[in-house]
N, C-alpha and C positions, 0 to 999 in steps of 0.2 A: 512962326505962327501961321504964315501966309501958305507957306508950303503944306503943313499941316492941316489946313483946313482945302485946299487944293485937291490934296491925295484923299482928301476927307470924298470931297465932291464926286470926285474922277470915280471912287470904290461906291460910292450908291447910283451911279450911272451908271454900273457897267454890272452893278446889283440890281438893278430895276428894269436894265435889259434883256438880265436873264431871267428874271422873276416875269416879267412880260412873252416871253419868249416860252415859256414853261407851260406857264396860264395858256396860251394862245394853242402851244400844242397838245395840252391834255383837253381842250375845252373842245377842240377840232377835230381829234382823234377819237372822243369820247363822245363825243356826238355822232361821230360816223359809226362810230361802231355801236351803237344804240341803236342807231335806225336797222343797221345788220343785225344786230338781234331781235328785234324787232320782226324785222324779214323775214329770217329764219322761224320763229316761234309761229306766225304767220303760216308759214307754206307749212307748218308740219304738225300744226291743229290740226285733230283729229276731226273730219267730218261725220264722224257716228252719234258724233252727241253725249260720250262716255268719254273715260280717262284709264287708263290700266297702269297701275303703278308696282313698284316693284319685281316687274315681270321681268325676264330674260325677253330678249329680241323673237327666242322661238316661240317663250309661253305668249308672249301676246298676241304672235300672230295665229296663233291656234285659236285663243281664245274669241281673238277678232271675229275669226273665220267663220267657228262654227255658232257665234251671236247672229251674224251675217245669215248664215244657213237657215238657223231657226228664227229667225225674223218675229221675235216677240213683240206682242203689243204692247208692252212698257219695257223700255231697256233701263240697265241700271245708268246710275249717274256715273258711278268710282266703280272698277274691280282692284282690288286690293289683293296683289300678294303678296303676304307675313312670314316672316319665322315664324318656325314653331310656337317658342317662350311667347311671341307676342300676338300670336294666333290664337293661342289659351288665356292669354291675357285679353283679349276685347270678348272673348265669351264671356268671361268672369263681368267686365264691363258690362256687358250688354244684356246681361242674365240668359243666356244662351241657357235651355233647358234639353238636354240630349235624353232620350226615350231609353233604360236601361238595357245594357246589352249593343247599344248602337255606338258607332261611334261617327264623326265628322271631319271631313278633309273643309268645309266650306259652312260659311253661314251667311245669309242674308239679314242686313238692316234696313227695315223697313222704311224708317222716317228718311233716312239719308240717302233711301237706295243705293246702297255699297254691300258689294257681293265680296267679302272676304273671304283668300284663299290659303289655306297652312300650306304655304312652299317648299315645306321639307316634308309634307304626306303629298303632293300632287301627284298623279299620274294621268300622263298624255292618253290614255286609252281612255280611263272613264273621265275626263274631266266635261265629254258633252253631256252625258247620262245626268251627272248632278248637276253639271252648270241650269242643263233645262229646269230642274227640278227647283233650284234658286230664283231663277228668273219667272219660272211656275208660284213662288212666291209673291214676288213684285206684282202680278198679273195679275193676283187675286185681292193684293195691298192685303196678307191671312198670313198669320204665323203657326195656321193648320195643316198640318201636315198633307191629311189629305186633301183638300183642296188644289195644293200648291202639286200632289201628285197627278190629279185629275187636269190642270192646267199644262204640266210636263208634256203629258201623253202626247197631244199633237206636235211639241218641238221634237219630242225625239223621233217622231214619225218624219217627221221634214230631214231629221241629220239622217236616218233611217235611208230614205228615200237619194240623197247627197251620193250618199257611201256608196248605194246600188247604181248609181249612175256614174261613180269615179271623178266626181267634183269636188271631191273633199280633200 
């Protein structure tokens, strides 16, 4: 009985060393590596004050670049680029009203300022021409068409201006 309860002792001693031992290395690992993440998230917040989410590395730095260029007086908070399905999906949400005959690679929400992009219609060449025209939205806080085109005019004259001078 004595031995039994012996080997009892010896196996939660040497179970409480590793259960301490365990504790001690995920507690110390996982802290350090919290603060590293930490770090990291840190150093690679965006300082524009926006977010661009489901971009490829190039779409966002296009998109960065020529926000940058056009230096709008209200930037969005979120660029958002969707699939398709789910690109048609937040119009429907959003009651996105398209003018017949037109159609839309991008729409702007107003209250959230998040400029939505269909990632499967994008294209790198016009994406400054409507990006301004979106952000010509934001600028006017107008879900008017013209307005938001009267607002455009000058960003595009700025990527306009970019392009002529090869800093684009």
């Amino acid at each position: 009985m004595e031995l039994a309860i012996a080997a009892l002792r010896v196996a939660a001693f040497f179970l409480g060393l590793g259960f301490v031992q365990v504790c001690w290395g995920q507690t110390d690992e996982i802290a350090k590596l919290g603060r590293a993440e930490e770090a990291k998230t840190e150093l690679t917040a965006p300082s524009s004050g926006y977010v661009v989410f489901g971009a490829t590395a190039q779409q966002e730095a296009l998109v960065r670049g020529q926000i940058r260029i056009m230096r709008p007086a209200v930037l969005p908070l979120r660029v958002v680029f969707v699939p398709h399905w789910k690109y048609i999906d937040n119009t429907r949400i959003f009651h996105l009203h398209v003018p017949a005959g037109y159609t839309s690679a991008m729409f702007s929400h107003l209250t959230s300022r998040t400029v939505f992009i269909d990632a499967d219609r994008y294209f790198d060449e016009t994406l400054g021409y409507w990006l301004a025209h979106e952000l010509g939205h934001l600028a006017t806080n107008s879900a008017k068409e013209q307005e938001a085109e009267r607002a455009a005019k000058e960003l595009r004259n700025r990527l306009k201006e970019a392009a002529k001078q090869g800093s684009m």
